[in-house]
C-alpha positions, -999 to 999 in steps of 0.1 A, spaced: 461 -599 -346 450 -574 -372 457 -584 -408 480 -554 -411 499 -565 -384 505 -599 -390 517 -587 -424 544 -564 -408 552 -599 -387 562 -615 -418 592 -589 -432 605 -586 -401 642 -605 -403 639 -605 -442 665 -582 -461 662 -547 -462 657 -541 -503 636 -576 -506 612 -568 -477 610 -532 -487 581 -536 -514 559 -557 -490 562 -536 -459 549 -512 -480 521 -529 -496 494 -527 -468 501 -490 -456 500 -475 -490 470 -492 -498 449 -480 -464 462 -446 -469 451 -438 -507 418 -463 -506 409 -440 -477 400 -469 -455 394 -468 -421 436 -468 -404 444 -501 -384 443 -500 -350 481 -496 -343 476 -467 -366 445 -452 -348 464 -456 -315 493 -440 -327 477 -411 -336 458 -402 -304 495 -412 -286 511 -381 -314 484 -359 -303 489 -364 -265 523 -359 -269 524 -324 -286 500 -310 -264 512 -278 -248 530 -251 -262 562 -254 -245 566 -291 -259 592 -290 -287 574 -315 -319 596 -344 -327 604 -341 -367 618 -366 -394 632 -356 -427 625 -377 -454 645 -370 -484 675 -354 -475 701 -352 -506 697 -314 -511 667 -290 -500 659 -320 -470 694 -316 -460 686 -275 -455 651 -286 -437 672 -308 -414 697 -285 -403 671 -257 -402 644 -278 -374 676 -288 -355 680 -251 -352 646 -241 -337 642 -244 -302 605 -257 -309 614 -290 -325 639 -316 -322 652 -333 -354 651 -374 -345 653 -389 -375 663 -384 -413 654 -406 -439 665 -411 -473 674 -441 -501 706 -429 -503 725 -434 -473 755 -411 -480 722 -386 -477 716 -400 -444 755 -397 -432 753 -362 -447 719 -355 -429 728 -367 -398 764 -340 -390 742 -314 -406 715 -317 -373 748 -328 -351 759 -292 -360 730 -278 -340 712 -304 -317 722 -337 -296 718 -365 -296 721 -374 -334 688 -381 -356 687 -422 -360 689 -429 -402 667 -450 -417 663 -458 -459 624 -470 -451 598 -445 -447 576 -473 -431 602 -467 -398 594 -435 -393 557 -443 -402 554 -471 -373 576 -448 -344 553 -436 -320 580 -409 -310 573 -385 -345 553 -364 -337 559 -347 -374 572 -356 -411 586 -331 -433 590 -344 -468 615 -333 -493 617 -369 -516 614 -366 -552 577 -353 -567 561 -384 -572 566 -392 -534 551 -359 -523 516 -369 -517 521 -407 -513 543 -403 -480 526 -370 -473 490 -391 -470 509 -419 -455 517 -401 -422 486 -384 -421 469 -415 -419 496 -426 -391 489 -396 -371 520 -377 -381 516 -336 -391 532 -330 -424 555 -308 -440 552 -312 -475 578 -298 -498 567 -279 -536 547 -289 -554 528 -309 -529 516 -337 -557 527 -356 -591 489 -350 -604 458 -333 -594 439 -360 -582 467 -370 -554 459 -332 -544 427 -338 -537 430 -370 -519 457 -354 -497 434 -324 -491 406 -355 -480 436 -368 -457 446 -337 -437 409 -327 -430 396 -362 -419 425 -370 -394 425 -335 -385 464 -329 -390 489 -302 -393 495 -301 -432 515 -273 -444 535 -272 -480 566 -255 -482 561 -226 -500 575 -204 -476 569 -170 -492 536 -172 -474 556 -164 -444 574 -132 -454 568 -106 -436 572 -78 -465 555 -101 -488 523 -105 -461 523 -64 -460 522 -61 -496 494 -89 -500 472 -73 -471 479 -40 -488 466 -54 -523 432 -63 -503 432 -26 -492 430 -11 -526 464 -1 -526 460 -1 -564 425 -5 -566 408 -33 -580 431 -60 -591 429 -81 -624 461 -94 -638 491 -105 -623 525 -123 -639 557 -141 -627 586 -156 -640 615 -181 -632 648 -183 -646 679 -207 -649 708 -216 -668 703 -253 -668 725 -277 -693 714 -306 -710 712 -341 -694 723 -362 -724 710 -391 -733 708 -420 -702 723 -456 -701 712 -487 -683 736 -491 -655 738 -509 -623 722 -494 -599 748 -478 -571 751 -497 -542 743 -462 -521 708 -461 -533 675 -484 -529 664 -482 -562 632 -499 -557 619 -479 -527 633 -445 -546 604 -456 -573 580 -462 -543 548 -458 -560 556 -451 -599 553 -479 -621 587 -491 -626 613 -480 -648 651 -496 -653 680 -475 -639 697 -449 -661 726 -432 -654 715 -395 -655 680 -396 -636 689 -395 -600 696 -377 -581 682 -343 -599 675 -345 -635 640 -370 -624 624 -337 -624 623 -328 -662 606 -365 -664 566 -368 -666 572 -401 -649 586 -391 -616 583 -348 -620 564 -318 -627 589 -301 -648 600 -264 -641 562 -255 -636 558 -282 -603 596 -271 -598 596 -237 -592 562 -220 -607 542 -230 -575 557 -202 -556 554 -175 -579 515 -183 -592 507 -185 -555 520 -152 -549 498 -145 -579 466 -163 -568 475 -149 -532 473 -116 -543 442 -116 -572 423 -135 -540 412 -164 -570 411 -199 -565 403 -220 -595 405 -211 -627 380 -214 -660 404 -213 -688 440 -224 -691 462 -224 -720 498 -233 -722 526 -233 -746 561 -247 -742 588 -274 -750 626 -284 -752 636 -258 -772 670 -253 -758 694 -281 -756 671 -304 -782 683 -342 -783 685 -351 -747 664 -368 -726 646 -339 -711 610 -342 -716 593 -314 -693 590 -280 -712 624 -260 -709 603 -232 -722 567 -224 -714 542 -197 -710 510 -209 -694 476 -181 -688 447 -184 -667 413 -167 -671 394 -166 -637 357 -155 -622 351 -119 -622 376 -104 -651 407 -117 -634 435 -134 -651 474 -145 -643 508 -156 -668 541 -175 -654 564 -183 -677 595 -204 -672 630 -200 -683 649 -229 -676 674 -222 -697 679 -184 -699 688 -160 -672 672 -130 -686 641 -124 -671 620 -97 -652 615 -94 -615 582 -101 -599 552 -109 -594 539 -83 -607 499 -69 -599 481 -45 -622 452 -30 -609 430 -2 -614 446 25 -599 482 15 -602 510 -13 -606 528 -32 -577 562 -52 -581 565 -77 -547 604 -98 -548 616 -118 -521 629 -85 -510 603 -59 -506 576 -42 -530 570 -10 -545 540 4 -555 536 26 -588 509 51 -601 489 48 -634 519 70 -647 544 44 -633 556 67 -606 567 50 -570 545 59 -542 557 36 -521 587 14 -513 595 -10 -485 629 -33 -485 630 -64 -465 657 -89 -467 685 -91 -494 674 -119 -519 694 -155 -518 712 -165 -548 690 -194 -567 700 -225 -545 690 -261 -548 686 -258 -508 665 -230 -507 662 -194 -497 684 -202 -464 677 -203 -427 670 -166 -422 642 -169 -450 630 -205 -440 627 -198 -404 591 -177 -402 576 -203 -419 590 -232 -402 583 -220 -367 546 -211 -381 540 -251 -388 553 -260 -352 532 -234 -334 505 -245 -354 508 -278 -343 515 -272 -305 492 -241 -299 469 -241 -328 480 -211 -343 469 -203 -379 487 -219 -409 498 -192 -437 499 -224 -463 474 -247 -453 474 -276 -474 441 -269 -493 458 -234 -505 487 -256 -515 465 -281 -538 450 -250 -555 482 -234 -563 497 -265 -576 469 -275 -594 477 -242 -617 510 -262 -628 493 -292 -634 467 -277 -656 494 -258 -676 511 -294 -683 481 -310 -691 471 -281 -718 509 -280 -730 507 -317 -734 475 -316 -749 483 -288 -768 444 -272 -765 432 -247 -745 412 -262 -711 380 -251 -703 377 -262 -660 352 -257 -630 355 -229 -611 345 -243 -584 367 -277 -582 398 -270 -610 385 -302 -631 389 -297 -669 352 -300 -684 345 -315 -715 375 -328 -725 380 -366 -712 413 -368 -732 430 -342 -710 413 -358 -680 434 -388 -686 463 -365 -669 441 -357 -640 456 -391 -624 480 -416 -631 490 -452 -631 506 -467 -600 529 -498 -590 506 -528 -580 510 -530 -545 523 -498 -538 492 -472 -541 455 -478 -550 438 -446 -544 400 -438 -550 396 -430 -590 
């Protein structure tokens, strides 16, 4: 018996929160040393790619993380004839309960629930795991099923730090898996007319682009050490971050204005708008990045993340992009928006126009009325394109529009603007690779620490 094996044999029949740590222990550590997979793994993988083989064979999904946007992803897979939603997965199992009559509502027979992502990690009958956990899961569990031969659906931003973006990148292409991220603008079909028309010349030559993100969020106050709720596994919710005592007013939303476990607004919600950006500029990695920002708002809390922020980019070839976030103001401007040589173009989740170097509208094109901001996401009728585009690709090889590698690189711009709003200097990087030259300090953010046991990837 293989060593990973016989260490599985020893939780089994052990409690579920004592044995959770250990059944972890040997997965994580294949997964993010990049080792070769154990042979249960390696089996399992050629089995998930026998399995999903033609395109009329619907791809067996699990939901892991299902409190609010995982919830929406649920119900929405049960809804496509191309999949079939078998499991949900989730540390809080009123999550689970909840999960499992949202897919009732649309399939049968009803998803099994699990709380350990090591189930769905060791059943053969996934053919595909779609992650919505909290951000410093993203690229853990993400490189996790890659390794056991699961496709992956990976949820905004699709890693805690740039270095887990790059190992996940390193995943996806040597087990040759399905690995889209969830920004599912990508998949709009007024949004792909307008970017194809930006490559035309519409407004001639590109340079500068800009986005925004707004919100009316209210302070967190300040937490206190509690009991942790018997609802939640608190030690598999940490998973992989070093661990932390439980306060009352971290889970199950606020973890995200918290370096520890979240990105802040720009991981949050910036990914979609500077991909758009990057999407439409055709850059990849930038050379200079500056960033301002920090809790300006409701000072006194426990918020650490930047409430307020403004972050620029210089790229190759006279080229340059601005987000800047609003958590805590709703007055903003629509966008993104693309300056060019020969004219102006505003692109929102429901159509474009194009303007003249005198700002008159030469062209306009409507698509779907916008959603209202929602912790679940744009909705079904928005989600749909791009869910259906990960399933084809994975049963008939049809082209991602978000491949993970254009995911790393548009999450990457978040990271970088943290790291120079942390650092508070401006970051000189590679064009080529993202890495910040130069400057070891800031470098110290490329990465992070990790619980022993739980994750030891390559430094």
């Amino acid at each position: 018996m293989h060593q990973a094996d016989r260490d599985r044999e020893k939780v089994k029949g052990s409690s579920r929160k004592s044995a959770s740590r250990r059944e972890f222990i040997t997965c994580v550590g294949v997964a993010g040393m990049g080792i070769t997979a154990a042979p249960a793994i390696r089996a399992m993988s050629q089995s998930s790619q026998a399995k999903v083989a033609g395109a009329n064979q619907r791809v067996r999904v699990a939901i892991m993380g299902t409190n609010s946007r995982g919830d929406a992803l649920a119900g929405s897979f049960a809804r496509l004839p191309g999949a079939e939603v078998v499991a949900v997965c989730d540390v809080d199992t009123r999550a689970i309960a909840k999960a499992q009559a949202t897919v009732e509502k649309h399939q049968r027979p009803r998803p099994k629930g699990v709380t350990d992502l090591r189930r769905i990690l060791d059943d053969a009958s996934v053919d595909a795991l779609v992650i919505a956990a909290p951000d410093h899961w993203h690229a853990p569990a993400a490189i996790l099923g890659i390794e056991a031969g699961k496709h992956v659906y990976v949820e905004k931003p699709c890693s805690h730090n740039p270095r887990e973006g790059e190992l996940l990148v390193e995943a996806a292409r040597r087990r040759n898996r399905v690995v889209q991220m969830g920004s599912q603008r990508r998949s709009y079909p007024h949004i792909i007319e307008a970017m194809t028309a930006l490559k035309s010349g519409i407004i001639g030559r590109v340079y500068y682009s800009r986005s925004c993100y707004n919100n009316n969020r209210g302070p967190i106050g300040t937490g206190k050490q509690a009991p942790v709720p018997e609802w939640l596994d608190y030690e598999l919710w940490q998973g992989p971050a070093p661990r932390r005592p439980y306060l009352d007013n971290r889970i199950h939303y606020n973890w995200h204005w918290f370096w520890h476990w979240g990105t802040g607004e720009s991981g949050n919600n910036a990914v979609h708008f500077m991909d758009l950006c990057r999407w439409g500029l055709e850059i990849e990695y930038p050379i200079l990045v500056s960033s301002v920002g920090g809790r300006y708002c409701h000072r006194g809390d426990d918020w650490e993340t930047p409430d307020t922020q403004s972050i620029v980019f210089e790229f190759e070839g006279g080229k340059s992009m601005m987000w800047e976030g609003l958590s805590c103001s709703t007055l903003g401007y629509p966008g993104p928006t693309f300056h060019g040589e020969g004219g102006n173009m505003l692109v929102t989740d429901n159509g474009y126009t194009v303007y003249d170097e005198k700002s008159k509208v030469v062209k306009e094109v409507k698509g779907e009325a916008a959603s209202p901001v929602d912790l679940t996401g744009p909705g079904f009728s928005k989600d749909v394109a791009h869910l259906n585009n990960f399933l084809k690709a994975i049963t008939s090889g049809e082209k991602l529009n978000a491949p993970i590698e254009e995911g790393h690189k548009s999450t990457l711009l978040g990271h970088l603007g943290n790291i120079a709003a942390r650092k508070q200097r401006t970051l000189h990087c590679d064009g080529k690779t993202g890495h910040v030259l130069g400057d070891t300090d800031a470098m110290t953010l490329w990465s992070r620490e990790y619980e022993p046991g739980w994750w030891a990837p390559k430094s």
